[in-house]
C-alpha positions as CSV (number, residue, x, y, z in Angstrom):
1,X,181.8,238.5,37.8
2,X,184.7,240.0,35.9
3,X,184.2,241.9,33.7
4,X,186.3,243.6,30.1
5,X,185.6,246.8,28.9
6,X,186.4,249.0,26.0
7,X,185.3,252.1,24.5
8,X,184.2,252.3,20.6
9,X,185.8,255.0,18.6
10,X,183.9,256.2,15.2
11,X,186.3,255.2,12.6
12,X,187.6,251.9,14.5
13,X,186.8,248.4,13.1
14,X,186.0,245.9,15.4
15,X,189.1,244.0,16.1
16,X,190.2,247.6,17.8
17,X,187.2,247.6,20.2
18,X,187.1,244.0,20.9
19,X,190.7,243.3,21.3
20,X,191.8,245.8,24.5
21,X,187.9,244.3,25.5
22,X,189.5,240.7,26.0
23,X,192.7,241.6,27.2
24,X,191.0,243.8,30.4
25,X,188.5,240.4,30.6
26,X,191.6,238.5,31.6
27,X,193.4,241.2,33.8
28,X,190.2,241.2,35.8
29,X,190.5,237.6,36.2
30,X,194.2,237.9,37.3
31,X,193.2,240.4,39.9
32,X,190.5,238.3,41.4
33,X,186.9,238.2,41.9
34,X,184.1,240.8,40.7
35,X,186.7,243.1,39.0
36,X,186.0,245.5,36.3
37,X,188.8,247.4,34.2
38,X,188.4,249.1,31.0
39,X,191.0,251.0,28.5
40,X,190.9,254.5,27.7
């Protein structure tokens, strides 16, 4: 499983959480199986 994941910030709407969400969804399917990556 590959997984996306991004941190909610108070004050944020939701396009800013889910957005860097997806994008690190599809870098941990470029970098292969059972991956996780998440943005700071």
């Amino acid at each position: 499983m590959s997984m996306g994941i991004a941190e909610h910030r108070i004050g944020e709407d939701r396009i800013s959480l889910i957005e860097p969400a997806v994008n690190n969804l599809y870098a941990a399917k470029h970098e292969g199986r059972n991956r996780a990556i998440s943005s700071h």
